[in-house]
FIFI-904961 format. One record per residue (C-alpha): x, y, z. Coordinates in pm, whole numbers. Example, Ala and Ser with C-alpha at 12.3 -4.5 7.8 and 13.67 -1.06 7.14 Angstrom:
        x        y        z
     1230     -450      780
     1367     -106      714
END
This chain:
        x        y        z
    21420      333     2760
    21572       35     2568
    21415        8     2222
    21216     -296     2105
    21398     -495     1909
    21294     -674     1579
    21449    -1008     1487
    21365     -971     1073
    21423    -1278      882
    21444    -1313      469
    21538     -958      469
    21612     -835       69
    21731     -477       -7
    21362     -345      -70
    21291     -430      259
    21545     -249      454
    21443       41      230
    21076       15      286
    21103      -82      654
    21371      178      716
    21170      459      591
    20835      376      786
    21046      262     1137
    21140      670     1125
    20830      665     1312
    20867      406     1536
    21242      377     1605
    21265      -19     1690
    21600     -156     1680
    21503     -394     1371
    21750     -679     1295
    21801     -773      959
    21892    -1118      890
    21974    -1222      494
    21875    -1606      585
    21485    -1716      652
    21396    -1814      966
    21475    -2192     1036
    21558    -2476     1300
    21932    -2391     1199
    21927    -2000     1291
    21624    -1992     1551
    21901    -1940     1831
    21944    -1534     1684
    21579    -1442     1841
    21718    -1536     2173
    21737    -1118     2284
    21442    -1032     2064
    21122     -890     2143
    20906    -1016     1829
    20998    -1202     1522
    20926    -1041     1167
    20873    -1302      886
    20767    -1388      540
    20607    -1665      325
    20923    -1859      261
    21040    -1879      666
    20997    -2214      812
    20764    -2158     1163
    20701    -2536     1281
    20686    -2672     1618
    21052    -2690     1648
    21078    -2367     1555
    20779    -2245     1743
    20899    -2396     2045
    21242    -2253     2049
    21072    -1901     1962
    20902    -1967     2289
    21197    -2061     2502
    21354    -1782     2416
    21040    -1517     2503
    20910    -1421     2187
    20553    -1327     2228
    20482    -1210     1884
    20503    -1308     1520
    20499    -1057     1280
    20374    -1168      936
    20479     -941      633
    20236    -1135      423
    19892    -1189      389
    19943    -1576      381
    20015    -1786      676
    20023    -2132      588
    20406    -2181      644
    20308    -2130     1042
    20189    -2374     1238
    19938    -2271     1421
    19849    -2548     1618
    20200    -2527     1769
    20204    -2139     1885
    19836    -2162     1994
    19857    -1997     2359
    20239    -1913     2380
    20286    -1687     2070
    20061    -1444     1920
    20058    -1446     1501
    19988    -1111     1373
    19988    -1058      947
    19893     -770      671
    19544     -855      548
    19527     -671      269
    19865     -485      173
    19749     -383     -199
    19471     -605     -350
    19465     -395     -674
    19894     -456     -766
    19769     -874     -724
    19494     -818     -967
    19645     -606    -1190
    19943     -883    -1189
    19693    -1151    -1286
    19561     -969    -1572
    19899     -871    -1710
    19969    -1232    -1731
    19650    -1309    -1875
    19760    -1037    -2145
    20080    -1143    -2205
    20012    -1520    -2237
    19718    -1426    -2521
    19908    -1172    -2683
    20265    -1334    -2667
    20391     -991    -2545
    20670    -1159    -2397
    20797    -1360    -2683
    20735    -1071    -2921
    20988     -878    -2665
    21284    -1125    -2709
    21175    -1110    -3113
    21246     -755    -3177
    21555     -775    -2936
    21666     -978    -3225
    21543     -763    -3480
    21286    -1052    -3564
    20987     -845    -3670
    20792    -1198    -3769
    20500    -1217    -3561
    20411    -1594    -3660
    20342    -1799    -3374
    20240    -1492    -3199
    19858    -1489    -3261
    19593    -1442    -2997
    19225    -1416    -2931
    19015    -1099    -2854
    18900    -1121    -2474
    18598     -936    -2540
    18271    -1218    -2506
    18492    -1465    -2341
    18407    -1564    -2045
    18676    -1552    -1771
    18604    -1757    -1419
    18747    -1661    -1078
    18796    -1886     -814
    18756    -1660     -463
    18572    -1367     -485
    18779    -1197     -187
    18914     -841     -226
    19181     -974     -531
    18922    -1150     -695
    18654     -860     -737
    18892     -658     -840
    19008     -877    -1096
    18632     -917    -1198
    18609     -519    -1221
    18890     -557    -1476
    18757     -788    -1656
    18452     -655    -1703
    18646     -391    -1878
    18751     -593    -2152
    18384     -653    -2193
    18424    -1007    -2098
    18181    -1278    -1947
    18262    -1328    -1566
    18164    -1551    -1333
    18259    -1664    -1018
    18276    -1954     -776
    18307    -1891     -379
    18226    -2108      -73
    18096    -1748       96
    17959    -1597     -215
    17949    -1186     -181
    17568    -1100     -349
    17662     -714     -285
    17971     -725     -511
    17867     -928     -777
    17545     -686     -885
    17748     -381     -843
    18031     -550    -1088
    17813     -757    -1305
    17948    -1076    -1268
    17746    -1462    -1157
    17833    -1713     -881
    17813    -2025    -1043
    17877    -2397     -897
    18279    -2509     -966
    18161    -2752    -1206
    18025    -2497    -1407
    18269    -2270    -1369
    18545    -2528    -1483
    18257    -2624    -1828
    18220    -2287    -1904
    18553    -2071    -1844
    18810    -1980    -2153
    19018    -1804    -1826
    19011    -1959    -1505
    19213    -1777    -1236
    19246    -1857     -876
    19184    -1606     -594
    19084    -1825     -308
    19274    -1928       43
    19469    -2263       82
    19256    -2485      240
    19282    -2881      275
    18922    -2804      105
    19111    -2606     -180
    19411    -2788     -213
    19462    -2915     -560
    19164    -2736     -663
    19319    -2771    -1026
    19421    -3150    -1103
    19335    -3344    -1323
    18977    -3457    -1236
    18871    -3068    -1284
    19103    -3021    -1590
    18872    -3254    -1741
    18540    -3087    -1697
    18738    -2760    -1890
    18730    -2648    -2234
    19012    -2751    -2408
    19266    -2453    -2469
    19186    -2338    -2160
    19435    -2037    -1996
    19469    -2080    -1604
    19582    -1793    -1423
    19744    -1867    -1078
    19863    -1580     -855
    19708    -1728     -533
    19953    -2011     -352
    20112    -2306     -544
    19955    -2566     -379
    19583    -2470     -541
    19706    -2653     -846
    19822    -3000     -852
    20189    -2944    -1069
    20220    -3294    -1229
    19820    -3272    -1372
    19884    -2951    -1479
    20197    -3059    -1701
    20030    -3342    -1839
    19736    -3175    -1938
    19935    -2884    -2073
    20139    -3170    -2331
    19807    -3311    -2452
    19704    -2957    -2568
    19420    -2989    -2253
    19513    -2688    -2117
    19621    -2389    -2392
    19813    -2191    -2149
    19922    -2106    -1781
    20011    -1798    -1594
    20219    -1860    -1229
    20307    -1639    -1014
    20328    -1950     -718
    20435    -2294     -755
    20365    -2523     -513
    20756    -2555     -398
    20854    -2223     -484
    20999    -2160     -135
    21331    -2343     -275
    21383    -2148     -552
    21134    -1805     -524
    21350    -1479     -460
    21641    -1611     -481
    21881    -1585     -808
    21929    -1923     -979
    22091    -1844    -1334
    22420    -1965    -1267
    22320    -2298    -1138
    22108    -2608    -1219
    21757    -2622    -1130
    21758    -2935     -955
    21349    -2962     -885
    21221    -3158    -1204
    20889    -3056    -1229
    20991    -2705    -1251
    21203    -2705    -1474
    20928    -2944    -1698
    20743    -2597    -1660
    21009    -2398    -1763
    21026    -2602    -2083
    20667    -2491    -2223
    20654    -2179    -2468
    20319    -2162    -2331
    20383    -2121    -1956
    20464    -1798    -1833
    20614    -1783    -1465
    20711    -1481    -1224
    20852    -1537     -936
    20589    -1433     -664
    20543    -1082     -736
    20218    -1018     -796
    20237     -827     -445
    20573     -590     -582
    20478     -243     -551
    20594       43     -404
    20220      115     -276
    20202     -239     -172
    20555     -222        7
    20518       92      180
    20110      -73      386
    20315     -373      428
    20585     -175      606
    20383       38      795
    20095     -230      896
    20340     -475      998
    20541     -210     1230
    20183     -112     1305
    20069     -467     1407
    20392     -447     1668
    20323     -155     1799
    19949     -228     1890
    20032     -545     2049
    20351     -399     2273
    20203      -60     2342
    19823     -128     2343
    19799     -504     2386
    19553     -489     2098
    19578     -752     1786
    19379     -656     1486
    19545     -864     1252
    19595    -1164     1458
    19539    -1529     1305
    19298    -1725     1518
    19400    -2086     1555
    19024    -2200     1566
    18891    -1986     1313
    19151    -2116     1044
    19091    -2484     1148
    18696    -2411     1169
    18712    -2165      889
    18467    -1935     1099
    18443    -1684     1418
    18195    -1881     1614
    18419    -2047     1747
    18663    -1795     1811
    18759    -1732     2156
    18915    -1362     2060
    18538    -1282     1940
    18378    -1399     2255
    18644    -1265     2543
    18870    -1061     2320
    19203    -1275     2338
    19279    -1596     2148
    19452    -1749     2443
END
């Protein structure tokens, strides 16, 4: 019987390890190409079975339309987000299949290392003694304890970076289109509207979905309505917060601090090693500039727990859908345009096309 065979796209050396070690049970021929998936490479999927991407791969209509031609009936997200697919353009030829939830507590944790490290100066302190600098002017920060810390998305991430919080015996509250009144008793925190989320918060971090509803949820028409000093945590997607407002607000003293994780054209640069060359993108390296802005490079995922259920969910995901025609994780089309299952074809006859 000829295997099934895995065209697997933005491969890096964790991921052959990772996907090695969990396709032991599976035994797909999986395909590991160093490049992301593109107009320019398409043409490699022509003798595969189903296509295995991540956030950075380009999957637009010309690329969805190729993927077609050449019989691909599945797309295999390795990611949570799906906003570099289009949709609209594999609706009814190619299912879209991703890990929902791969390790909600290494994303949380992430945020609140940042929010740590931004507060304390942990980083710069690092370099310091490096140097055998043991002055700690310029280092000083404020206790967390009764300040109040507002989350933007109360999904999975986000109540688990509430839990945290609440820890540190900080004020939380919360803002989320779908507020969850179970959660936020049993972790003691208080939907409130945005606006007084943005008046209230010394922390705002974002937790929430890209949306043309959330898009630019921080610019600088909400940076106003915020205290000034403020620390904004983003480990969500880079297009939540509007890059030039940010800067600007960051030079007037606005906004006291900023942890990133995403930028909103991070798929240039993100992953990839950059220290021998120039950073051409200027509003990056603007951020790069500020003592006050700390930036990693997407990881907030980069476990070895959260590695191993992508691994095994994705290889999972392909296996349900060529073995038992079932798709757990599949993306609707109409529920991410409507934002909701009623219109959802899959819920009413079991199949999105």
């Amino acid at each position: 019987m000829k295997k099934l065979r895995v065209a697997f796209f933005d491969a890096k050396p964790y991921d052959k390890d990772f996907f090695n070690e969990a396709n032991k049970k599976y035994g797909y021929d999986i395909r590991y190409f160093q490049s992301r998936l593109s107009e320019n490479n398409v043409i490699v999927t022509k003798d595969a079975d189903s296509v295995c991407s991540f956030v950075n791969d380009t999957i637009n209509k010309e690329v969805a339309d190729e993927l077609y031609n050449n019989g691909i009936t599945l797309i295999a997200l390795r990611s949570a987000g799906y906003n570099n697919v289009d949709l609209k353009a594999v609706f009814g030829r190619i299912h879209v299949v991703r890990v929902p939830a791969y390790s909600p507590n290494a994303v949380a944790e992430h945020t609140v290392g940042l929010m740590l490290s931004l507060n304390r100066k942990i980083h710069k302190a690092y370099y310091r003694t490096r140097d055998s600098n043991f002055n700690i002017n310029g280092l000083l920060g404020f206790d967390m304890a009764g300040k109040t810390a507002g989350i933007i998305g109360t999904g999975k991430i986000g109540i688990l970076v509430a839990k945290i919080l609440k820890g540190f015996d900080m004020n939380v509250i919360a803002y989320d289109k779908f507020p969850d009144r179970d959660n936020d008793k049993k972790y003691g925190f208080t939907y409130v509207t945005l606006d007084t989320l943005y008046k209230e918060s010394d922390i705002i971090t974002l937790h929430c979905p890209l949306t043309p509803e959330t898009m630019h949820i921080i610019d600088k028409s909400s940076v106003k309505k915020m205290k000034d000093g403020v620390m904004i945590i983003n480990t969500g997607r880079g297009k939540l917060i509007d890059t030039v407002d940010l800067i600007a607000a960051l030079k007037k003293g606005k906004v006291g601090s900023a942890g990133l994780d995403v930028y909103e054209e991070e798929s240039e640069y993100f992953f990839e090693d950059y220290s021998s060359t120039i950073i051409s993108d200027d509003v990056l390296a603007r951020l790069l500039t500020f003592p006050n802005v700390l930036i990693t490079s997407h990881q907030g995922f980069f476990t070895k727990e959260a590695l191993r259920n992508i691994a095994e969910t994705t290889l999972n995901n392909i296996k349900l859908y060529f073995e038992d025609n079932k798709l757990p994780n599949e993306i609707c089309y109409r529920c991410s345009e409507y934002g909701s299952k009623e219109h959802c074809r899959k819920e009413r006859t079991g199949s999105c096309f």
